[in-house]
C-alpha positions in Angstrom: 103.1 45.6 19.0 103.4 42.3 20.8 99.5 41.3 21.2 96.8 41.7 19.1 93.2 41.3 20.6 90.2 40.5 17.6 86.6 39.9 19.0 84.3 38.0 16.8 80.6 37.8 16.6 81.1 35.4 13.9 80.1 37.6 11.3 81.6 38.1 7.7 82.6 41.5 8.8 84.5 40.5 11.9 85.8 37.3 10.4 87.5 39.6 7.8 89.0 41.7 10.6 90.5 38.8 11.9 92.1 38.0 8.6 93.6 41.5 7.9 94.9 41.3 11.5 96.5 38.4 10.5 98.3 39.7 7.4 99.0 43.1 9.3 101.2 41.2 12.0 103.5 39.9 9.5 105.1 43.4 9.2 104.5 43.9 13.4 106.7 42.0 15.1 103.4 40.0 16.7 104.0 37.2 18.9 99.9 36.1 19.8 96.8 36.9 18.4 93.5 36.6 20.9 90.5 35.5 19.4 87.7 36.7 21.7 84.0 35.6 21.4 82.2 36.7 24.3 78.2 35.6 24.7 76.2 36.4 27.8 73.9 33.9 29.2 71.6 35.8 31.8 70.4 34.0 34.8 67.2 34.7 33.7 67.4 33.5 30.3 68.8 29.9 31.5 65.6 29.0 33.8 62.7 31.1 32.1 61.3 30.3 28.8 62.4 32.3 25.8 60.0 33.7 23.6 59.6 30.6 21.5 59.2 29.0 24.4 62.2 26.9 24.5 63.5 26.7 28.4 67.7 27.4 28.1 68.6 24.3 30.3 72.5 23.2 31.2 73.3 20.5 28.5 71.6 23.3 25.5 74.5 26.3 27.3 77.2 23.6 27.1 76.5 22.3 23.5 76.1 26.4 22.0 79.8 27.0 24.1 81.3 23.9 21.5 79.7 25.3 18.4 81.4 28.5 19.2 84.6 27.2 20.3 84.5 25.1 17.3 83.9 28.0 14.5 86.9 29.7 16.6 88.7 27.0 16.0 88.0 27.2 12.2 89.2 30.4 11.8 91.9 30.1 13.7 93.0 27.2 11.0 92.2 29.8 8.4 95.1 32.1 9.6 97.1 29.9 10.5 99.2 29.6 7.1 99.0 33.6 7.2 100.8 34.6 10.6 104.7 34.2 10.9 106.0 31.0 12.0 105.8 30.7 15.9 103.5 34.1 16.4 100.9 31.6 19.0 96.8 32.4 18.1 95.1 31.7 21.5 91.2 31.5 21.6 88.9 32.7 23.9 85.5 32.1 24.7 83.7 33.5 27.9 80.4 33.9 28.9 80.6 37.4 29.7 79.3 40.8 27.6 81.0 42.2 25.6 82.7 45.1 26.6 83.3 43.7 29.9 85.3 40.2 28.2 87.5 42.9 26.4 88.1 44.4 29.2 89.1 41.6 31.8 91.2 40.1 28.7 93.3 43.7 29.0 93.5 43.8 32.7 95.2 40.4 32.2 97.2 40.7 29.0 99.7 42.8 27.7 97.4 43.7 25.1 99.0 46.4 21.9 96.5 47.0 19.8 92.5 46.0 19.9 90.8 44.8 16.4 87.4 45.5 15.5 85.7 45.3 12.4 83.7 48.2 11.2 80.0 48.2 10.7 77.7 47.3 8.9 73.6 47.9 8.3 73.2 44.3 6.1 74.4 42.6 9.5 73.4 42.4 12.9 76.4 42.4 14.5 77.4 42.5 18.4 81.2 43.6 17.2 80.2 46.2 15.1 77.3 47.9 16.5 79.5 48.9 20.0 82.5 50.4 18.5 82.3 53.6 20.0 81.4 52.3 23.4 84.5 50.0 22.9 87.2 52.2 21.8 85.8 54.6 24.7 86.7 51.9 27.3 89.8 50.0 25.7 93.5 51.1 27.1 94.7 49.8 24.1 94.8 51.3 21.3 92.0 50.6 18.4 92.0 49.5 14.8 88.7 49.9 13.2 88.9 47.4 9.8 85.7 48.1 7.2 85.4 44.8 5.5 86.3 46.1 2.0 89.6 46.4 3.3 92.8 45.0 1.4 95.7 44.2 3.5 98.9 45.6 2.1 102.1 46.4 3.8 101.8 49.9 5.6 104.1 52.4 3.7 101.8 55.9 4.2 99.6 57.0 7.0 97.7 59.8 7.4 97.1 62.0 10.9 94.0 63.8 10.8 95.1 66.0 13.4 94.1 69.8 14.4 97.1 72.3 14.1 96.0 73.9 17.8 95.9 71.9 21.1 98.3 69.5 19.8 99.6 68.7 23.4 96.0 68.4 24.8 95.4 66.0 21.6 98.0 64.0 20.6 99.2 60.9 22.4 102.8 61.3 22.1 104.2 58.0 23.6 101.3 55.6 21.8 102.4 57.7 18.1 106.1 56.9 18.6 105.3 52.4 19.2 103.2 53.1 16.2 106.1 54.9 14.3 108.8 52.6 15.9 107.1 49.6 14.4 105.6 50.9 10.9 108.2 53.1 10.4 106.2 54.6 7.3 106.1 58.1 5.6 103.4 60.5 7.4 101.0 63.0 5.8 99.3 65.1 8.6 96.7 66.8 7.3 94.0 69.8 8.7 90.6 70.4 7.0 90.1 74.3 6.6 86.6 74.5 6.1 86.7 78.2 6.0 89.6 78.9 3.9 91.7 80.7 6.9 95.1 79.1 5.8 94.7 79.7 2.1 97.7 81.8 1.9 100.1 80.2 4.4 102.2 77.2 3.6 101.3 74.8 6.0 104.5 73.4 7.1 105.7 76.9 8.3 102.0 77.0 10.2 102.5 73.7 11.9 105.8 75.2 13.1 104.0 78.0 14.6 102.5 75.2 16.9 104.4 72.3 19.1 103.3 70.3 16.7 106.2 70.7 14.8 109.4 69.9 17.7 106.5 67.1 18.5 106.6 65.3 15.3 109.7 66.2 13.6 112.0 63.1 14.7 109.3 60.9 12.3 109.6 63.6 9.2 106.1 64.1 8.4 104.8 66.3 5.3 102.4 69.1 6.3 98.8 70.0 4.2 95.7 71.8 4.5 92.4 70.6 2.5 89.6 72.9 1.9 86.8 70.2 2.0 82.6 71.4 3.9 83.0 67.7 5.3 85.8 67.1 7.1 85.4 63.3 7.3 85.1 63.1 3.7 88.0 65.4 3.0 90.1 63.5 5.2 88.9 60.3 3.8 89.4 61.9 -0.4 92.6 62.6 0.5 94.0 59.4 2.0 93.0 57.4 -0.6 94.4 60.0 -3.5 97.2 59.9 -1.6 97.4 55.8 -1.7 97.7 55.7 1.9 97.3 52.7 4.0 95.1 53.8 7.4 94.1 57.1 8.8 95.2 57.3 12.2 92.8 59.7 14.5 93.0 61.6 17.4 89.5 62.5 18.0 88.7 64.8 21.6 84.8 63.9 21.1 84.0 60.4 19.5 81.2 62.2 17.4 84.3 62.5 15.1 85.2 58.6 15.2 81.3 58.0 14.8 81.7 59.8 11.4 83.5 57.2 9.8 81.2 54.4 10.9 78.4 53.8 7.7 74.9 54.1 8.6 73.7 53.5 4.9 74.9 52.0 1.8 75.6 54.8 -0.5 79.1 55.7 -2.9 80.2 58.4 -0.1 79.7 56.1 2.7 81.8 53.4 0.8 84.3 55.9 0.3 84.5 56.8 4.1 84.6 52.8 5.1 87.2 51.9 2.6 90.3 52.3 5.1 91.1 51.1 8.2 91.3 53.5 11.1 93.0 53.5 14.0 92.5 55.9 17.0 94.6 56.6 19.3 94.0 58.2 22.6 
């Protein structure tokens, strides 16, 4: 993992982001970090009046473009003293949307893992509320950060991963730079919502599958929870089992959506409380 890409809408939330991507490519091997803070200016918008009436003329685009270049600049100072000596932090700002800047910046760079902070009702934020749309679209693979997140080193991850279909579901080559890097121990875990592998040791069921020859060169452990939610039961168990990030391999992103809080509640806190990363 070379290149680490982190848009910013300026936003607590993404600002954190940015600072646990920092301390994450200390144990990576990063050599640049992108900052991206994309804004979109529409013709229309920079010759009509807006709704206060204030008319969006040259010298008003040019003087927002240097407030936003200079609060990049700011946080790029703030990280500085975090990343490894000689790992470069490159800013970019460009007056594109969104999910069009990411993906020009991709088509251009050698981009290993996107960044995106999780989100968040309390802000309205441009990072946060297009996270699906985002990891649907990015080649790369993505790292969804909730902002209670503690950057620690990564020593346990967890695979949600289903038992059947492994070939159709899991991305083989992107798993192995993730285990070639991280090197950590592995807990793959299936929710049984109805209690069909109660009385089969689920190591010896994974072996029934090619999920077993698949993973066995990174020495995973094997479990079955019996949870009616299967994001929450996923979720209990990574954090009773002091786990760093839950990696997910989600066939339909109404499974990724899950983990994104819509409300402030304990459960939802519990569900936003560790970074995930999908792969596809």
């Amino acid at each position: 993992m070379k290149t680490y890409l982190i848009p910013t809408d300026f936003s607590s939330s993404s600002v954190a982001a940015i600072h646990y991507a920092a301390h994450l490519s200390t144990q990576t091997g990063v050599s640049k970090l992108i900052l991206l803070h994309a804004y979109h200016v529409s013709t229309l918008e920079s010759i009509l009046p807006s709704t206060e009436f204030v008319q969006m003329v040259p010298q008003d685009i040019a003087e927002n473009s240097r407030l936003k270049m200079l609060e990049l600049q700011d946080i790029k100072s703030e990280i500085s003293g975090i990343v490894n000596e000689g790992v470069e932090i490159e800013l970019q700002l460009v007056r594109l949307p969104l999910l069009r800047a990411i993906l020009e910046i991709q088509e251009n760079n050698p981009v290993d893992l996107l960044v995106l902070c999780s989100k968040y009702p309390q802000e309205d934020m441009q990072v946060g509320r297009n996270i699906v749309e985002i990891s649907k679209i990015s080649p790369a693979p993505v790292l969804v950060v909730p902002g209670k997140a503690v950057a620690v080193p990564l020593k346990k991850l967890v695979l949600a991963c289903d038992f059947k279909k492994v070939t159709e579901t899991i991305p083989l080559e992107k798993l192995n730079k993730v285990w070639e890097v991280l090197q950590a121990e592995l807990l793959v875990v299936n929710v049984d919502q109805k209690g069909l592998h109660q009385q089969k040791d689920p190591k010896m069921l994974a072996q029934e599958s090619a999920l077993y020859q698949m993973l066995k060169p990174y020495q995973p452990q094997y479990f079955f929870i019996d949870h009616a939610d299967t994001i929450r039961g996923i979720v209990d168990f990574a954090v009773d089992n002091e786990a760093q990030i839950i990696i997910a391999l989600p066939r339909k992103y109404s499974f990724f959506e899950s983990f994104l809080p819509s409300n402030i509640t304990a459960e939802l806190t519990i569900k936003s409380s560790l970074p995930v990363l999908l792969l596809k």
